[in-house]
Structure formats: structure tokens, C-alpha cells
matplotlib code that plots the C-alpha trace (Angstrom):
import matplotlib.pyplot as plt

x = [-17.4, -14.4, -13.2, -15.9, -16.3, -12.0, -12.5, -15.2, -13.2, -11.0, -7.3, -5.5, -4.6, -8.0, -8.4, -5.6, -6.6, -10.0, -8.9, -6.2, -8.6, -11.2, -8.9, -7.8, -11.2, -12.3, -9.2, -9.5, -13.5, -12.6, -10.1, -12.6, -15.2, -13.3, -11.9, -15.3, -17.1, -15.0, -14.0, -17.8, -17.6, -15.4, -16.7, -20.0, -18.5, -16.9, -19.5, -21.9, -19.4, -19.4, -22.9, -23.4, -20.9, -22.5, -26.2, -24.3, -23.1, -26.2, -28.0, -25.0, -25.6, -29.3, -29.7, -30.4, -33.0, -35.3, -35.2, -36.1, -38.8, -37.0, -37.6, -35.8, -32.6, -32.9, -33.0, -30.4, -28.1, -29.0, -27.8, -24.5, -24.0, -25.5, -23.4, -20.5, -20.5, -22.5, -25.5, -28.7, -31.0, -31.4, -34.7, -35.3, -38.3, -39.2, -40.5, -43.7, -42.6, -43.8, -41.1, -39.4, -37.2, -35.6, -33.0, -32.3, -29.3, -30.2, -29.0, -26.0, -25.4, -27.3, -31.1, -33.6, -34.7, -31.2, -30.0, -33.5, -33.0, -29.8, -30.3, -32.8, -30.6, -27.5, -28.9, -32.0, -32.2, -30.9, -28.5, -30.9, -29.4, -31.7, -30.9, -31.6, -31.1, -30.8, -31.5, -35.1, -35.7, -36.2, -35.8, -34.4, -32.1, -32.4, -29.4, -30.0, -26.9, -26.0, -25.0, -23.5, -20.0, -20.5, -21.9, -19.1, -16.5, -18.3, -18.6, -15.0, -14.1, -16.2, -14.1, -11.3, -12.3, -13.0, -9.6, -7.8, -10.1, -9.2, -5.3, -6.5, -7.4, -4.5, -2.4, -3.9, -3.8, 0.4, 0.1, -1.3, 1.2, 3.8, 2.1, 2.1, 5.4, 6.6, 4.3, 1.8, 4.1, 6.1, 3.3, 2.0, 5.2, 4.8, 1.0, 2.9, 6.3, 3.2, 1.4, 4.4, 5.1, 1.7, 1.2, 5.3, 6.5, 8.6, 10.7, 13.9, 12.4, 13.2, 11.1, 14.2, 14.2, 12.0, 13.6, 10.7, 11.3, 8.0, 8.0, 11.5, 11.1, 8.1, 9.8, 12.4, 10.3, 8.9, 11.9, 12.7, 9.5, 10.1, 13.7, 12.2, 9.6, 12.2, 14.0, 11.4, 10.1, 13.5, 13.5, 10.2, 10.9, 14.0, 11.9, 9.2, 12.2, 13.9, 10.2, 9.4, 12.8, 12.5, 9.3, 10.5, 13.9, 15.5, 17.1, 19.7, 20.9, 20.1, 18.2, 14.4, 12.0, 9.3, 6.8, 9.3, 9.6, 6.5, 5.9, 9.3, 7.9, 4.3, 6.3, 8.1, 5.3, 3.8, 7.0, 7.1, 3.5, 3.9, 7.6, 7.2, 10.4, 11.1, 12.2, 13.5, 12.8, 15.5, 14.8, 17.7, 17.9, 21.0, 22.4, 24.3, 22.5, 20.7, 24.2, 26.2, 22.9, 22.8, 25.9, 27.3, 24.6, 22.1, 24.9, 27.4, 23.7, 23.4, 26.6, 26.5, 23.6, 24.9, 27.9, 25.7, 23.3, 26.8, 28.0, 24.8, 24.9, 27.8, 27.1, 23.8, 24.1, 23.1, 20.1, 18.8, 18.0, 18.4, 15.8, 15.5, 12.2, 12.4, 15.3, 17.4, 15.4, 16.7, 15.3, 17.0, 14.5, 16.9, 16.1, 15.0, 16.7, 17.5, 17.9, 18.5, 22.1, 21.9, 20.1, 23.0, 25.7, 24.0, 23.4, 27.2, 28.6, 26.9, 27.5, 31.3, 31.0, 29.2, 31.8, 34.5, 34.7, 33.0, 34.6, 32.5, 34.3, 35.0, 33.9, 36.1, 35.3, 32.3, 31.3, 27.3, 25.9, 22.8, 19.8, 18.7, 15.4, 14.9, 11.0, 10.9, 7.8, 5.9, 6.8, 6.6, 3.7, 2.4, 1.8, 4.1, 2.6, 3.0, 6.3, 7.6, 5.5, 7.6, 10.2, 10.4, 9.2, 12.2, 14.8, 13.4, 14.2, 17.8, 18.2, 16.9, 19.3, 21.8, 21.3, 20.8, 24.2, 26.1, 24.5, 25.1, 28.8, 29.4, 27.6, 30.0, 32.7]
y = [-0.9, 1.5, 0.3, 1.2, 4.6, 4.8, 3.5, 6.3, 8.9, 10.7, 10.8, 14.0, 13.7, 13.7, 16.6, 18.9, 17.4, 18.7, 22.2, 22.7, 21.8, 24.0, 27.2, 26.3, 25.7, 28.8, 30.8, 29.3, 30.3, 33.4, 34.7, 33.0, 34.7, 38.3, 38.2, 36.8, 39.7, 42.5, 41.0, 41.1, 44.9, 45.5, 44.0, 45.5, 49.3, 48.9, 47.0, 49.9, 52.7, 50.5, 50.5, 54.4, 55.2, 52.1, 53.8, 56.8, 55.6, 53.9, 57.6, 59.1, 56.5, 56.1, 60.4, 61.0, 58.0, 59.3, 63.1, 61.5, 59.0, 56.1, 52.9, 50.5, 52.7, 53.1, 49.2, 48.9, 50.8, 49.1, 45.8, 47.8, 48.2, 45.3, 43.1, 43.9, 41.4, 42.5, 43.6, 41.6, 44.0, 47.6, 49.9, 53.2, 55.4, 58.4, 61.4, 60.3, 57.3, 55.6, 52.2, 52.5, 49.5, 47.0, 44.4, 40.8, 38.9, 35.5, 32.2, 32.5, 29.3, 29.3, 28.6, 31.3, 31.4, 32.0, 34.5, 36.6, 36.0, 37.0, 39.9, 41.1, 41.0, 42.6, 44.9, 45.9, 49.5, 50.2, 52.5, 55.4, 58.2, 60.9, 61.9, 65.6, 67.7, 71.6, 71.4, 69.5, 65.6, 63.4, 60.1, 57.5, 55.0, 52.0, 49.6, 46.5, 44.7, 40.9, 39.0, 36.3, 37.3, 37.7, 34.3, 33.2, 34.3, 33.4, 30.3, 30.1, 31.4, 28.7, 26.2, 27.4, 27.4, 24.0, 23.0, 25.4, 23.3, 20.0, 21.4, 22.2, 18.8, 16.9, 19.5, 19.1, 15.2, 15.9, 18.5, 16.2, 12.9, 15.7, 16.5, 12.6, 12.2, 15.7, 15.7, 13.4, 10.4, 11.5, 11.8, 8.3, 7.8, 8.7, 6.7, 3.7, 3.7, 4.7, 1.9, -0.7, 0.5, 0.1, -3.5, -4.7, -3.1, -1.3, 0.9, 0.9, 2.6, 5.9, 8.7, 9.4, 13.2, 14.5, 17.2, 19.8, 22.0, 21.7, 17.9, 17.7, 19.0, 16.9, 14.0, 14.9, 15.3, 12.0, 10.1, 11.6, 10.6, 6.8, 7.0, 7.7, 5.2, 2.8, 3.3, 3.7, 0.0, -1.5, -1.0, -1.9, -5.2, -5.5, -4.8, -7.6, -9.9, -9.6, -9.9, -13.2, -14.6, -13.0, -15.0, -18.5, -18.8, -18.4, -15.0, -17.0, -19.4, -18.7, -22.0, -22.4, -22.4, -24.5, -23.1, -23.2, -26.9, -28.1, -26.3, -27.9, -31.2, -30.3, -29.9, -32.7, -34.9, -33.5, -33.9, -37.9, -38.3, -37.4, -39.1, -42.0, -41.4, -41.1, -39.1, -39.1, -36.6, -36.4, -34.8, -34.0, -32.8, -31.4, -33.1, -31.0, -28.1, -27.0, -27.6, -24.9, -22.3, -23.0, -22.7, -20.3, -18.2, -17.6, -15.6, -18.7, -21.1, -19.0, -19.4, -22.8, -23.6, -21.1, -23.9, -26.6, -25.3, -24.2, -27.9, -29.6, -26.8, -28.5, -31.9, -32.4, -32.7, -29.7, -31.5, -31.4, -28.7, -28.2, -26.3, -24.8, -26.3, -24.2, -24.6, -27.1, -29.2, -29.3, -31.1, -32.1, -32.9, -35.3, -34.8, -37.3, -41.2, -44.2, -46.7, -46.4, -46.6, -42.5, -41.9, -43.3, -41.6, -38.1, -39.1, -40.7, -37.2, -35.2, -37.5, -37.2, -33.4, -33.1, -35.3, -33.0, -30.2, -26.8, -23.4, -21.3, -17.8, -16.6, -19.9, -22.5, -26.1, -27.9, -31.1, -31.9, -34.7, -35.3, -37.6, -38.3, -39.9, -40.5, -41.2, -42.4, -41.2, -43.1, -46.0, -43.9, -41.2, -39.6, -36.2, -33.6, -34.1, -37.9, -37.9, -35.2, -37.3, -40.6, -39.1, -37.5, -40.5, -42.4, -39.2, -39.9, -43.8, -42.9, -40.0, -42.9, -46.0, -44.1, -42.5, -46.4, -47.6, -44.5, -45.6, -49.6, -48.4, -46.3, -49.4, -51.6, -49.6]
z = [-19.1, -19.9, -22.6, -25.3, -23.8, -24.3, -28.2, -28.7, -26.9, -29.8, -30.8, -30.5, -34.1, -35.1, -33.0, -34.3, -37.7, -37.8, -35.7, -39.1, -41.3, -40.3, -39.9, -43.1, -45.0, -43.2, -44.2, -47.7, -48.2, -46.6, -49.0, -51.8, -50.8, -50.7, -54.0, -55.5, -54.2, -54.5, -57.7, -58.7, -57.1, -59.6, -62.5, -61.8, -61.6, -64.9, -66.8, -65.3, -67.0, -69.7, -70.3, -69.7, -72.5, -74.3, -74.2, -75.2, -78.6, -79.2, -78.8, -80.7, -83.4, -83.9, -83.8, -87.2, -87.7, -84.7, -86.8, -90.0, -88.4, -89.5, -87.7, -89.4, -89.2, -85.5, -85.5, -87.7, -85.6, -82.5, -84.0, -85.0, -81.5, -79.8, -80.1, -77.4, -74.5, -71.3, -73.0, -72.5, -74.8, -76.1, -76.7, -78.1, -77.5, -78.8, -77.2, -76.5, -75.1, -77.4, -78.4, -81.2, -81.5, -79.8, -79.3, -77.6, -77.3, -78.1, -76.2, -74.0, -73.0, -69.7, -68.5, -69.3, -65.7, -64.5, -66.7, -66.3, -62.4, -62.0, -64.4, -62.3, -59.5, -60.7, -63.2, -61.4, -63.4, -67.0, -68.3, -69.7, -72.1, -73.4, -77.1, -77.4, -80.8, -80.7, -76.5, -77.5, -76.3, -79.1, -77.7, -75.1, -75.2, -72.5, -72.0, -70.0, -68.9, -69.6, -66.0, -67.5, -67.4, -63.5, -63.2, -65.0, -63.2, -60.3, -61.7, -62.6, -59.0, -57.4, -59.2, -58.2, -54.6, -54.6, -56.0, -53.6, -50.5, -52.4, -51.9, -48.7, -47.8, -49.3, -47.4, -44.1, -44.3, -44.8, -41.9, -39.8, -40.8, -40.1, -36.5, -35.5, -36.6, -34.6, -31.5, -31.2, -31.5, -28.3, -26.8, -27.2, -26.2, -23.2, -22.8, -24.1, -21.2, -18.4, -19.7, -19.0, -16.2, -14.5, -16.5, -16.3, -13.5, -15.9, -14.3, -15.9, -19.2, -20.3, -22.6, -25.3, -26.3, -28.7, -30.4, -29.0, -25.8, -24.1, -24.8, -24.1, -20.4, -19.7, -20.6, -18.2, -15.5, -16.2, -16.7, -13.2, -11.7, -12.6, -11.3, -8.0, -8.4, -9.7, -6.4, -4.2, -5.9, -5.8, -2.0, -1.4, -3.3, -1.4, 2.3, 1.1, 0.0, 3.3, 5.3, 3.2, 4.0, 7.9, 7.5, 6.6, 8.1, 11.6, 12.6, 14.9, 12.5, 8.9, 8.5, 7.4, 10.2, 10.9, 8.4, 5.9, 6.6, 6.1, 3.1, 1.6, 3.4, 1.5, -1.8, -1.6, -1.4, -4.4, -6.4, -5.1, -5.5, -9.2, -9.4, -7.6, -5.6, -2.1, 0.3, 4.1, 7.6, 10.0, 12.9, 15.2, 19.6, 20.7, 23.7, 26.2, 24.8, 27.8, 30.3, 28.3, 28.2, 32.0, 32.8, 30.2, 29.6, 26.3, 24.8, 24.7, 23.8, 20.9, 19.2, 20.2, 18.0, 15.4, 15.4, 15.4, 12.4, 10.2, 10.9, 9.8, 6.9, 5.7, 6.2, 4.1, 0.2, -1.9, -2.9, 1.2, 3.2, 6.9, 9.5, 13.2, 14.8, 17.8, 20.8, 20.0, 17.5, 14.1, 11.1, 7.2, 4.6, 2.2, -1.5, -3.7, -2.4, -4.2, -1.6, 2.6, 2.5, 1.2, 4.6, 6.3, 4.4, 5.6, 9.7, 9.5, 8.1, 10.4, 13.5, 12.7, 12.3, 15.6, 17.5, 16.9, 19.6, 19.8, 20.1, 21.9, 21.8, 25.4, 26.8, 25.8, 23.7, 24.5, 23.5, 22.5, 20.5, 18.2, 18.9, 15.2, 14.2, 10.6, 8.7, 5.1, 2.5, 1.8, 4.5, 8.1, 6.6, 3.8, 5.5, 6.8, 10.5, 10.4, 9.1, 11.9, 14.3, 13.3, 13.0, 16.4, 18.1, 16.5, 17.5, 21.3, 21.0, 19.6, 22.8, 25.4, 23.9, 23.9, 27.5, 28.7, 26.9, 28.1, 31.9, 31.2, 30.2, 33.4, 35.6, 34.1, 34.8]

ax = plt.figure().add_subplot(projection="3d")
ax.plot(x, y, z, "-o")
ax.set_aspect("equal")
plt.show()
């Protein structure tokens, strides 16, 4: 259920993307905006002067045709003027306010409705001069200004704009390539080593520097966080190792315990069941064992069957494996057999190493012996417990024959 809530979640790089490109946009339209109005401010102040002085001339010019009455003059010297940029149309009255001529630019290249709007807007009042001869009124000159210089430079300034926020764009996108490159790909860095480590176990990995301070010092701080958690997991691995072994084998004598046995047993009847081959249980008493515990102590019992477990170590091939069942019961699980004669090969070497004498530190020799009873998979069992249970059986049958040729012997002695 996380997962399409992680997808939807955003990247930092889209977020310091779209933080840039806003300040810059906003920056950008800012600055555009300032120098479009106080740019318009500007144009509008002089074009006003302009059009005082304009209306000026005009009365200067068309004087003499409002003393002599003449209309068509007046016109005439409207036209004269008329035509300098900025002006949207001229008329004259005369005292009586009545009109006496006037003039209109024609088309200027943009929509009526546009040009009369924004007119209206920027030139809400004309420029008015009264035309006076000897201190007396004779007339009035009206000047309307034009607005389509304005809209063209607000036009052009709007262009402009755009490109500089299409420079904008292009620039941020380069920004931010520059930002991944600089911070953000440390960063996932960082997501991508605390990532293996949680899914590998990946301790050993390091966060290489960055070339940034801040960046630099939390990767420090994190590269020292996983050497303790590289330790601290290195000896908690080592603790479970040493429990699972504590688990399976015998503290005395180094050998695998009973449960370790009959999983080897279990796994070795897998491994036959799907090889065909065979396999053989010895299970082996200690004689004499109990006489030197008794009469020695537990101390000189103990390093007798530490002697007895490194001798049977040594006599079983590297392909067997030898137990502790509890006491002094020992068992050898021999590897995969080709014929009965590699079952004898193994009890002959380890009766010969357990007829030699044993040097029991502070105590002296001591002689002991085995009792050895051997089960073959599949002919004895075809379970752990049945071949232990035949084999042990047979072990008791080798302990009594040889306990009743040891008494014949001594009878016949």
C-alpha cells in the first residue's frame, strides 16, 4: 500500500526545480513589469510635453486663418502639423465654440476598438491651447494623443519578457541538472548505501565525499554510524555463530551432539534417497569408562573421553563425521559406501587407535575399549531412529560377546 503513495510523493529535484523557477519567473516579471511601467511613465510625461508644445504650434500656425475667417486655411495648417507621430486627431474652435476644423489620423495598423480604448485610457483629456491676439481669445486648439506607440512598446516589452522567461526556463532546467549533479546526487547517495544496507546487510559500504561541507559532515556521521553497526553486526553474527555451533555440538569434546546427528542422519537419507547409494551408523560404548570416572574422578573422565573423541576424530575418513550421544556413547555417520568392506576399514582403524594406551594427565595410562555396533541404510532402517535403534542393539551384542569370550578366556585359564 506504500508504494504508490512513495511514487506520488515528489523528488527533491522537482522541488528545488520548481522553488528556482518560480523566484526566477517572479524575479523576471518583476523587473518586466518595472521597466514596462515606469518606461510607459516616461513615455507618457514626454509625449504629454510633447503634445502641449504640439497644440502650441498648431495655435501659433493656424493664428492668422481664425482673424481672417478662413476655414480652409485653419485646415490646411492642421494637416501641416498633424502628421508627427503621437497624435490621434486635432480640432480648432473658435470663440464661440463653435468647430472650425478638424483632423484624424487614419489607420495605424491596429483594431479600431483598441486604439479608441486604449486612447481613452491613456489620453483621457486633451492638450488644450487657447490662441489669443492683442490679450482677446479667438480660438482653441485641442490635441488628442495617439497610444499606439505605448502599446507598442508594451507590445515589444511583452515579447521580450517572454523570451527573457523562455531564457528563464532553459536556464533553470541547467540549474537544476547542475543541482543533481552537486547535491541531490549525494544525497540519493546516501538513500541508495541505507537501502543496501537494510536489503544486503551491507555494512562494509561507505558514502565517498562530496565536495560540499554540510554534505560532507553528514556523510561522516553516517559512514560512522554503519562502522558501529558493522561491528556491532559482526559480533552479533559471530554470538549467533558460536550459539548455533554451542547448539549442535558438545562443549566437552568438540564433536556434534545428538541433534546434530540426526539431522546429518536426516540428510543423509535424502541425499541416498535421491542417489541411490548407501550409507552406514556406527554406534560406539566406551568400556572401562565408568572405572576411571570412579576411581579417578570426573576431572580425569573428562579428558578421558576428550582422548577418546580426538582418537575417533582421527580415525574416520574426511567424508564421515563423528558424534557424542550423551556419557560415553559415541556415534560415526560413514559417508557415502561402496561395498561392506569400507565399514570395516573404519571399525579396524579405530579399534587399533583405541588399543593403544591412554595418558590421562596426573593420572597415569589407562586402557578402555569400544563396543561398536554398525546399521546399513537401507538394509537395518530407513529412518534415523531405526538405524540408531539397530545399531545400538548390534553395539550391545558386540559389548556382551565380547564380555563372554573375555570370561570363557579367564575360565579357561
Amino acid at each position: 500500500m506504500s508504494a504508490p503513495c512513495e511514487s506520488a510523493l515528489p523528488t527533491l529535484r522537482d522541488i528545488l526545480a520548481r522553488v528556482h523557477l518560480r523566484l526566477i519567473l517572479f524575479a523576471v516579471i518583476l523587473a518586466t513589469a518595472s521597466l514596462l511601467v515606469s518606461g510607459a511613465l516616461v513615455i507618457r510625461n514626454y509625449s504629454q510635453r510633447n503634445l502641449d508644445l504640439l497644440a502650441h504650434t498648431i495655435g501659433y500656425t493656424v493664428e492668422p486663418a481664425l482673424v481672417f475667417g478662413d476655414d480652409q486655411a485653419v485646415r490646411e495648417g492642421m494637416i501641416k502639423v498633424g502628421g508627427v507621430v503621437g497624435i490621434d486627431h486635432i480640432e480648432v474652435f473658435d470663440p464661440a465654440g463653435r468647430l472650425v476644423a478638424e483632423w484624424h489620423r487614419g489607420h495605424t495598423g491596429m483594431p479600431q476598438w483598441l486604439a479608441h480604448r486604449a486612447n481613452a485610457v491613456i489620453w483621457p483629456h486633451p492638450s488644450v491651447d487657447r490662441i489669443e491676439r492683442g490679450g482677446t481669445a479667438i480660438g482653441e486648439v485641442r490635441v488628442f494623443g495617439n497610444a499606439g506607440g505605448l502599446l507598442r512598446y508594451a507590445i515589444s516589452g511583452a515579447v521580450i519578457a517572454l523570451c527573457c522567461l523562455a531564457l528563464t526556463v532553459i536556464a533553470t532546467r541547467i540549474l537544476a541538472r547542475r543541482l543533481q549533479q552537486d547535491v541531490i546526487e549525494p544525497l540519493g547517495a546516501v538513500g541508495t548505501l541505507a537501502h543496501l544496507v537494510r536489503s544486503e546487510r551491507a555494512f562494509g559500504r561507505r558514502l565517498p565525499p562530496s565536495g560540499i561541507a554540510e554534505i560532507d559532515h553528514f556523510a561522516q556521521d553516517f559512514n560512522a554510524l554503519l562502522s558501529e553497526l558493522e561491528g556491532w553486526h559482526a559480533g552479533l553474527t559471530s554470538e549467533n555463530a558460536e550459539l548455533a555451533r554451542l547448539a549442535t555440538h558438545d562443549p566437552l569434546t568438540g564433536l556434534g551432539n545428538r541433534a546434530l546427528f540426526e539431522r546429518m542422519v536426516g540428510e543423509a537419507i535424502g541425499q541416498a534417497v535421491r542417489s541411490g547409494a548407501s550409507f552406514a551408523v556406527l554406534f560406539l560404548d566406551v568400556d572401562g569408562f565408568k572405572a576411571i570416572n570412579d576411581q579417578h574422578g570426573h576431572e580425569a573422565g573428562d579428558a578421558a573421553l576428550r582422548e577418546v573423541a580426538e582418537r575417533l576424530r582421527a580415525s574416520v575418513r574426511h567424508v564421515d563425521s563423528a558424534f557424542r550421544m550423551g556419557g560415553d556413547e559415541f556415534a560415526v555417520l560413514l559417508g557415502p559406501l561402496f561395498n561392506r568392506a569400507h565399514v570395516d576399514a573404519v571399525i579396524e582403524r579405530i579399534e587399533l587407535a583405541m588399543g593403544q594406551p591412554l595418558l590421562i594427565p596426573g593420572f597415569g595410562d589407562a586402557s578402555l575399549g569400544l563396543s561398536i555396533g554398525v546399521a546399513l541404510y537401507p538394509d537395518d532402517g530407513v529412518s534415523p531412529q531405526d538405524l540408531l535403534r539397530r545399531a545400538d542393539a548390534k553395539m550391545y551384542k558386540h559389548k556382551h560377546d565380547r564380555r563372554t569370550n573375555f570370561e570363557g578366556g579367564m575360565n579357561d585359564a
